[in-house]
Structures are given as structure tokens and as C-alpha cells.
N, C-alpha and C positions, 0 to 999 in steps of 0.2 A: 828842151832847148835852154843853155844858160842863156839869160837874162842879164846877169852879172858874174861874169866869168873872176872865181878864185885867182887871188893874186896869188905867183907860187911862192912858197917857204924863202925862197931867194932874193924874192923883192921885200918880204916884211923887214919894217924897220927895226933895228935893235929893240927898240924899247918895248914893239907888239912881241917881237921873239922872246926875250924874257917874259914877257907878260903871259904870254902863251904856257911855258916853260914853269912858272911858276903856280899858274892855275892847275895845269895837267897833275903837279906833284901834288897841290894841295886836292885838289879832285881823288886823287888815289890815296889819299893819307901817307902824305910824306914818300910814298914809293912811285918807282914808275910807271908808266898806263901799260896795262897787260896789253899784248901782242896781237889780241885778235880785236883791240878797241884805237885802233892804231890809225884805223879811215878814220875819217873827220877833216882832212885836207881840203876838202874841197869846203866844208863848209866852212873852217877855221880860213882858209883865202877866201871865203865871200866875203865875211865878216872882218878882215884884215881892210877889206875898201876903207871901213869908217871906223876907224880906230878910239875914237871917242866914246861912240856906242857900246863896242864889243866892250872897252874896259870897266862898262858900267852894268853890263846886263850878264857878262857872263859871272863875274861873282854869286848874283841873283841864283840865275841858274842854277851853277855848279852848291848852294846852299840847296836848293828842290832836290839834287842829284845825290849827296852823300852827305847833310845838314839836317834832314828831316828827321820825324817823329816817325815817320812813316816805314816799316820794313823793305827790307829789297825789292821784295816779291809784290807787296802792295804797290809800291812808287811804280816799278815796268808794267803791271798791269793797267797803270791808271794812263800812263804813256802809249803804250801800246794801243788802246783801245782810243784816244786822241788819234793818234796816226791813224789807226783806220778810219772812222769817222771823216775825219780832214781827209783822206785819199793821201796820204805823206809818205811814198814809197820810202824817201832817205827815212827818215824817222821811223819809220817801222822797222826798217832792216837795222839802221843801227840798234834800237830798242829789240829787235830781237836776238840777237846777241847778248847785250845785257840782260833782258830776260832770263836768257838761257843761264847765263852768270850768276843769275840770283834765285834760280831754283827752278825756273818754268821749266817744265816738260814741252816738248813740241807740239805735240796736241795740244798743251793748253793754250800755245800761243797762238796755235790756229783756229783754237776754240775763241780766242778772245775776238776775233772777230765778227763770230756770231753773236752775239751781242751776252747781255745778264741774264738770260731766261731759257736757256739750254740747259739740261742736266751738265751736273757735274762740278759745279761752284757751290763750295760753301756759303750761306745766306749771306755770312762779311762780305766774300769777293763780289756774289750778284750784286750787291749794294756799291758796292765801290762803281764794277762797271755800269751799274744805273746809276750814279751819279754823273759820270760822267757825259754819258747819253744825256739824262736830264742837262746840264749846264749846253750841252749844244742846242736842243731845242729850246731850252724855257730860258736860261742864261743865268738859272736858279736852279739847287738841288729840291725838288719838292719836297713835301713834310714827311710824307710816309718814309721814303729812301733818309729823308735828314734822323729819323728818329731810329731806322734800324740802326744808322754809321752812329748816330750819337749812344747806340746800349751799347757799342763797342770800342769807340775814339773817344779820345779827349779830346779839349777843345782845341789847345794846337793842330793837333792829328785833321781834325775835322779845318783848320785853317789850310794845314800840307795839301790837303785833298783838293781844295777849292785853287789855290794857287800854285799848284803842281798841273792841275789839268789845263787850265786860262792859260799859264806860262807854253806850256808844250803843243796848247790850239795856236798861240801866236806865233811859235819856233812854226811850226808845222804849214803854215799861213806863207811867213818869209820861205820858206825853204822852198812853197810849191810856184810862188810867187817870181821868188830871184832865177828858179830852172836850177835850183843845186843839182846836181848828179852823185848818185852813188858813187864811192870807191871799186874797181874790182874787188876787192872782200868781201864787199856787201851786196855785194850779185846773188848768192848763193840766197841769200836772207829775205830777199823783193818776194812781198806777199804775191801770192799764185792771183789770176785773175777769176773773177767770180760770174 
């Protein structure tokens, strides 16, 4: 149920619509957002309520989303496994699309679900998705997980990790919190019930 019903595209003020318009380009590097990343209406109108906010977190954001150290493939996983954790149907389904975008296989994104300790992850990715696990339970990556991601991350990388996942627990938080609703697009995408 929303909570905070999306203002539509029609009501944002000029200056959100550029704002919007300008992030989306810088978000895609200078081009336009691909056609199947096109939902986000409903969360871009949630976030239109407080225009202040949005102008100041989604920069943040959109630097975790295509500004990192981090690979494609590593950032959605790190997203992905957030969403599920959190229970963040929007977030999941958008991030599995992107996933999908940046190399996952279907299985694997179904896989990430099951958490780090299923076959079939390279030791990097178990590590990543134990990282993330870890920062939910302990609010810290513990030493063993810190010390595999550290023979493979630099310290940036290992900063992306920490502030890519907190970023996408507190989107994930707002999004279950405010009742955003998926797009029709991202119908298709809603993790299956377990």
C-alpha cells in the first residue's frame, strides 16, 4: 500500500524535471537510460515530495551506481543481495534488470538470494555476498570476510562495498517504508516467494 503516493511527472516542478533529466543523462554517461530501466516513476514521484532531499542523495547515489571502483557485476550483486535481505521487492526487481545488464545470469540472480555459501560463487563473490550479510547482522564486515575482500579490493573498492550496501539498506528501508510500488516492467522481475 503507498504510504506516499508518487507525484506524477506532471506535477514535478521545473527545476526537479531538469534535475531528474540531468541526473538520468549523467547516470547513463552522457546518453539516454536504456528502455528497459525506464520504471523508476514511481520512485522518482516519491522522491519528487521533498525535493531538497532528492537533490542531495541522489548525486550520492547515482556516484555508488556508475562512479565506483567497483565492476558492474560486483555493485548488482552487492544490491541485489540488500534487496533481498531488506525484503525490497522494488529494489530487487529493478536491480534485477540491471543485473541482468551487467552480466548476471538468471540463475545467478536467483542464486543470490540463497545467500554466500552455495556452490557456485567464486571465493571474491561469496565474500562480497558475506559481506553484505555480515553489515546486516553485526553492522560490521567481520575480519575473516574483511581480509578475503582485502587480498582482492583496494581500499576504495573496500569503501564502495561498505557504502554501496548501507546506501541501498536505507533506499531499500524508504522504498518498503513509503509502499513504493513497482512499475508494470518490473512485474516480471518480483523475486518468486520462498
Amino acid at each position: 500500500m503507498e504510504r506516499i503516493p508518487p507525484l506524477k511527472p506532471a506535477d514535478w516542478s521545473a527545476e526537479l524535471r531538469a534535475f531528474f533529466a540531468d541526473f538520468r543523462t549523467r547516470v547513463h554517461h552522457g546518453g539516454p537510460a536504456p528502455s528497459n530501466t525506464q520504471s523508476g516513476t514511481n520512485l522518482l514521484g516519491t522522491l519528487a515530495r521533498y525535493p531538497a532531499f532528492t537533490m542531495a542523495f541522489l548525486p550520492f547515489n547515482g556516484h555508488l551506481l556508475y562512479g565506483t571502483k567497483l565492476s558492474d557485476r560486483q555493485r548488482e550483486m552487492l544490491i541485489l543481495r540488500v534487496a533481498n535481505l531488506w525484503e525490497s521487492d522494488y529494489e530487487w526487481a529493478q536491480h534485477a534488470v540491471l543485473g541482468g545488464n551487467a552480466g548476471l545470469s538468471d540463475e545467478e540472480i536467483a542464486r543470490i538470494a540463497t545467500g554466500p555459501d552455495v556452490p557456485g560463487w567464486t571465493p571474491e563473490e561469496s565474500a562480497l555476498l558475506r559481506a553484505a550479510d555480515e553489515l546486516r547482522i553485526d553492522g560490521a564486515i567481520g575480519a575473516g570476510t574483511w581480509q578475503a575482500l582485502a587480498e582482492v579490493f583496494d581500499e576504495q573498492q573496500l569503501m564502495d562495498i561498505v557504502f554501496t550496501v548501507g546506501s541501498y539498506a536505507m533506499l531499500a528501508m524508504a522504498l518498503r517504508s513509503f509502499g513504493v510500488r513497482p512499475e508494470p516492467g518490473l512485474l516480471p522481475y518480483l523475486p518468486v516467494a520462498q
